[in-house]
C-alpha positions, -999 to 999 in steps of 0.1 A, spaced: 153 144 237 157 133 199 137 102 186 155 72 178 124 54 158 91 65 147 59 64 168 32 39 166 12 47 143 -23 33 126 -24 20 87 16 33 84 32 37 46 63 24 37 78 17 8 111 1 0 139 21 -24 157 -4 -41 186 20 -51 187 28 -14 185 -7 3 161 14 26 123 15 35 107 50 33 80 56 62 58 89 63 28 99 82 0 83 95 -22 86 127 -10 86 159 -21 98 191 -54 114 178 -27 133 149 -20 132 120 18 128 111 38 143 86 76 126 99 98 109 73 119 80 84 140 57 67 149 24 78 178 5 71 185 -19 101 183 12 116 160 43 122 170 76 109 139 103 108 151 131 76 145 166 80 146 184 53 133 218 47 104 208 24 75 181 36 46 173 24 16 180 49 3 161 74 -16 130 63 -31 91 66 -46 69 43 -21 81 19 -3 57 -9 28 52 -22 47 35 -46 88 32 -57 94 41 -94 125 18 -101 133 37 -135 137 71 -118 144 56 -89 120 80 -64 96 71 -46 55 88 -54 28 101 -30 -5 106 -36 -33 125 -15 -43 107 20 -65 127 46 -52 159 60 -57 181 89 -83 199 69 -100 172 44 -88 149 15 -61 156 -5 -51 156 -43 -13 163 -38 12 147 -57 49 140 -43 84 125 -49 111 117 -24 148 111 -35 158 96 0 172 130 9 142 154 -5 105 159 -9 94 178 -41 58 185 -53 45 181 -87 18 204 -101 -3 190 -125 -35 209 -142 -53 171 -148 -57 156 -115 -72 129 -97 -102 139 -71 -91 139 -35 -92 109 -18 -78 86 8 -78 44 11 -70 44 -23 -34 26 -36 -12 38 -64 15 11 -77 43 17 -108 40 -9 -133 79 -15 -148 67 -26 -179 45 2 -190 70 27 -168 39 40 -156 23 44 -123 -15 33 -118 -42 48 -91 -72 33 -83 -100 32 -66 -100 49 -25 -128 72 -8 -141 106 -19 -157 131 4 -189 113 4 -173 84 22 -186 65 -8 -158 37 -27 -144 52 -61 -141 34 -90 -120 58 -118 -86 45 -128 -57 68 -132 -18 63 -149 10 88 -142 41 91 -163 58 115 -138 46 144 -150 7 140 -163 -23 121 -148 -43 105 -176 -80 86 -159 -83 53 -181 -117 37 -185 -129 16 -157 -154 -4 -154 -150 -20 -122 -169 -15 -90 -152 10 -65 -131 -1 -37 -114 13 -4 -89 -6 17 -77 -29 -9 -42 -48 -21 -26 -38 -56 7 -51 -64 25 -54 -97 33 -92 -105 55 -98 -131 41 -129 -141 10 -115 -151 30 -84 -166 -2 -65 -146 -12 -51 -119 -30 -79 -90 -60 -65 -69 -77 -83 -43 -96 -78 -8 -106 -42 1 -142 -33 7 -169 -14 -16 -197 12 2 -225 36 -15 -247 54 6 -234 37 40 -240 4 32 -205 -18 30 -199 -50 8 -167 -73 6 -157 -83 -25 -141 -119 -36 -134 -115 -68 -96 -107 -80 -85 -79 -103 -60 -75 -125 -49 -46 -145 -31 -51 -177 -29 -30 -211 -48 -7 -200 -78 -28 -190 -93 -43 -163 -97 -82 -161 -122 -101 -133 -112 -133 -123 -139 -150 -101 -122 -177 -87 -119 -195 -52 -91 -180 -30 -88 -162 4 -117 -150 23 -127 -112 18 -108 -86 37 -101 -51 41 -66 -35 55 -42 -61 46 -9 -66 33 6 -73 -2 36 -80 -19 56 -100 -46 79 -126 -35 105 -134 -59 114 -160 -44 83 -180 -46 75 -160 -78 44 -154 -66 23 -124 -50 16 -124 -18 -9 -117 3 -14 -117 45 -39 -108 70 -66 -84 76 -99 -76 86 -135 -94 78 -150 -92 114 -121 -110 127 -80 -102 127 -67 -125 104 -38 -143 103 -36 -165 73 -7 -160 39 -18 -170 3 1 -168 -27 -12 -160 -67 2 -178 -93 -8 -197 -123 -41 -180 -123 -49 -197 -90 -42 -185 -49 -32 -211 -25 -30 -209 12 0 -212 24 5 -230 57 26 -207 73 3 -186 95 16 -153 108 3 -128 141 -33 -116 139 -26 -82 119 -47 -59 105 -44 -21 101 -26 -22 66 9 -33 78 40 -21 60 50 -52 40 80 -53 14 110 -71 -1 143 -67 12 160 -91 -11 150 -125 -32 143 -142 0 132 -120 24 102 -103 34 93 -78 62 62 -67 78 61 -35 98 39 -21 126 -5 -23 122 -28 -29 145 -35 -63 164 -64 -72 184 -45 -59 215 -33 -26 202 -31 -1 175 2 15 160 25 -11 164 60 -8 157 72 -44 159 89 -61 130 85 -95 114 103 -116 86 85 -141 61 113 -164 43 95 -198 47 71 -189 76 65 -156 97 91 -150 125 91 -121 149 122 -98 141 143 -83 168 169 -70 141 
């Protein structure tokens, strides 16, 4: 018997197509497996089948290139170790790109496309070692090109691009050398090719949350996550400055699937909760979080 909707699965990856009006899932972990199933989700499920895939993976990242309109994949763990692989999707296809200049494999790492630039950025994730990586990387669709960095590594992070900052907003995730793990509270931003720290007061540290800008509220978003506790909590950037929100979501970890359908709606998909992992419920954030039935 044919699926009608994914499976549960742990730290899922979605990203939303604009020219589609669609969400793009693939992969993930589920059921002690890795997952290489594309769906795409418009109100409805429908898993593609195409006669190309990429591999099975999780801690993977992607990231919607409005300009060319696909959607990018970068490495993730495999069945056999970290990956390096570089992917589009068209909404119908998957097609990978060779490159001779490469980032090192990697997974927990996030790539994001910056309009402005027309340029998508990778950074930071964990190599082989387990260890947080620091490098910076921009990719013009064809080329990966490492930019100097001079930021401490990070895994399990948030980077969006925010359009008020014309940059690229990192926050949360966690940094580790040699076993030993450290949450960082200061916010990053990425503009003009250079990294900016912005040590102000905001959210408590976290690793596996959620992201987004909210055009709406012009602001970016964040929601969530993991410091010892599930968290449950939304705060928005802007002006320089992150303000809670008092709108206070379920207790959701796992890195959610969180996007923008329109100006005024966001949607969460799936994570983990303290009850259970690979959840597949969805939930809408216009001026507070409401469960979803759809």
């Amino acid at each position: 018997m044919a699926q009608n909707e994914p499976l549960g699965r742990n730290q899922p990856v979605m990203t939303y197509m604009d020219h589609l009006g669609s969400a793009v899932l693939f992969g993930g972990y589920a059921n002690q497996e890795r997952l290489n199933d594309t769906w795409i989700w418009n109100g409805i499920w429908t898993q593609v089948n195409g006669l190309v895939s990429p591999s099975p993976r999780s801690g993977h990242s992607m990231t919607y290139d409005t300009h060319k309109e696909l959607l990018y994949m970068f490495g993730g763990r495999g069945k056999d170790g970290l990956l390096n692989d570089t992917w589009t999707f068209d909404g119908e296809n998957w097609k990978e790109i060779k490159t001779q200049n490469v980032p090192t494999a990697r997974q927990s790492h996030r790539i994001t496309y910056n309009p402005i630039e027309k340029q998508i950025y990778l950074f930071g994730g964990s190599g082989n070692d387990r260890n947080s990586l620091s490098d910076t990387w921009t990719f013009d669709g064809q080329n990966w090109t490492e930019v100097k960095s001079d930021v401490k590594g990070r895994m399990q992070h948030t980077m969006v691009f925010d359009p008020n900052l014309k940059g690229l907003l990192v926050f949360g995730g966690f940094s580790r050398k040699d076993g030993k793990k450290q949450l960082p509270s200061e916010t990053l931003i990425m503009k003009d090719s250079q990294w900016h720290v912005l040590d102000i007061d905001g959210p408590a540290p976290r690793d596996h949350h959620a992201a987004v800008y909210d055009p709406h509220r012009e602001a970016s978003l964040i929601f969530g996550g993991y410091n010892s506790d599930y968290l449950n909590d939304t705060w928005q950037f802007k002006n320089s400055q992150w303000t809670q929100l008092d709108n206070q979501g379920p207790f959701r970890a796992g890195k959610p699937a969180i996007f923008k359908v329109d100006a005024k709606k966001i949607v969460m998909f799936g994570g983990a909760s303290p009850e259970k992992f690979g959840l597949t419920d969805f939930w809408v954030f216009a001026d507070k979080w409401a469960k979803w039935d759809r």
